[in-house]
N, C-alpha and C positions, 0 to 999 in steps of 0.2 A: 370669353366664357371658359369654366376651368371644368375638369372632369374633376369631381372630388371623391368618386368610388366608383369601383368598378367589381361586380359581382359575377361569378364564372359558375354555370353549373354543366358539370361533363354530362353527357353520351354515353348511355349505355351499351351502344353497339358500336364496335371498334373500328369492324370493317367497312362501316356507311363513312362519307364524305362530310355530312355534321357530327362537328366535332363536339360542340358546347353551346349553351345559351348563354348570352351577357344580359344584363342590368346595368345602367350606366348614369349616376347622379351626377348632375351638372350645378355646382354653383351650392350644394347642400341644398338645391330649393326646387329642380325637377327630375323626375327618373324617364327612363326611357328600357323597357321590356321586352324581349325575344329578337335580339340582335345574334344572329347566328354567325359562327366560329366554323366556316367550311375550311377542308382540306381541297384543291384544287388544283392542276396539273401542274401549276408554278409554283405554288408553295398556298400557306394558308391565307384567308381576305374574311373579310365583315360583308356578312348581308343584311338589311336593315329589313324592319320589323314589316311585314307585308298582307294585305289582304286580297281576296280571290274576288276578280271583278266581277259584277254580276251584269246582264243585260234581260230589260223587260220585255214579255211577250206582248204581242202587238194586242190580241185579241183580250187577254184578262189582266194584264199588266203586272202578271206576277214574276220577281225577278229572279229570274234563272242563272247556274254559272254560263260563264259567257264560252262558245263552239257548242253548247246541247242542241240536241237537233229537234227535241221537242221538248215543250210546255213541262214542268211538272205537275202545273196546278190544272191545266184542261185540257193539255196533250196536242195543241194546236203545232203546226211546224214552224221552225224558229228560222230567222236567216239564217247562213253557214257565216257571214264574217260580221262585224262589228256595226254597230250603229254609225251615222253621220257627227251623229252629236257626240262621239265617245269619242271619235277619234280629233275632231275639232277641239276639246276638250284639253289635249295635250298626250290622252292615253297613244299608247302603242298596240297597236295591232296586231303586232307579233306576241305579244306574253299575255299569262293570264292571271297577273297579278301587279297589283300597283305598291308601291310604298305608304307608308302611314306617315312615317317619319324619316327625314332623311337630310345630311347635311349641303349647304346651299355651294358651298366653296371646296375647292379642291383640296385645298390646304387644310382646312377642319376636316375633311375625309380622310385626311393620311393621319391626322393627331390621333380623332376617334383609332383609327383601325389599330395605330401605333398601342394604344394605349390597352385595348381590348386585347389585342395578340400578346402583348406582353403581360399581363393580367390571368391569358390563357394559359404560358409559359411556366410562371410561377405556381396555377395551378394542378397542371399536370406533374411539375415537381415533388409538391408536398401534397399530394395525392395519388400514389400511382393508380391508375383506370385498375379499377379489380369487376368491373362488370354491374357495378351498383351504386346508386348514388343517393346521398342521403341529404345532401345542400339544398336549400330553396332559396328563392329569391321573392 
């Protein structure tokens, strides 16, 4: 699989730890959206595109994000930790967010991130951060 584009949209706040959004066409034929460009204690890494898990109330089954301590939909109290089946599942019980998309091998993990950071690199050059950004993806 080849990356054929790689799309950068900076951060308007300098001092937070995201840095930029990528966009990232594989093969001209699929895209992949909100792949984040953080800055972290080692230097900068790719986070892949994630959503916030949710977990159902027992009593009205409306899905809540997952640690609320109660219901939003009828105020019922929630467990404190995770379902059986979410952790069976493969989730972790530690985070409260899962990936959408993500690559299966170590080795496409380092090309992606290669590919995006240096994409990031280029556009921090030919754009210095002036506090506003006008790029879309």
């Amino acid at each position: 699989m080849e990356i054929t584009e790689v799309r950068i949209v900076m951060k308007d706040s300098p001092d937070k730890k995201l840095k930029a959004y990528a966009a990232v066409a594989f093969d001209n034929a699929f895209v992949v959206r909100n792949i984040k460009v953080i800055e972290g204690t080692t230097g900068f890494f790719i986070a892949m595109p994630s959503r916030k898990i949710k977990q159902a109330c027992a009593k009205c089954n409306f899905k809540n994000e997952l640690r609320s301590k109660y219901c939003n939909q009828c105020g019922a109290s929630l467990p404190l930790s995770p379902s059986p089946a979410f952790t069976e599942a493969g989730g972790n019980s530690h985070t409260e967010h899962k990936d959408i998309a993500h690559p299966i091998t170590q080795s496409f993990r380092e090309y992606l991130q290669k590919r995006v950071l240096e994409a990031y690199a280029q556009e921090k050059e030919r754009v210095p951060h002036t506090g506003a950004s006008d790029a879309t993806y």
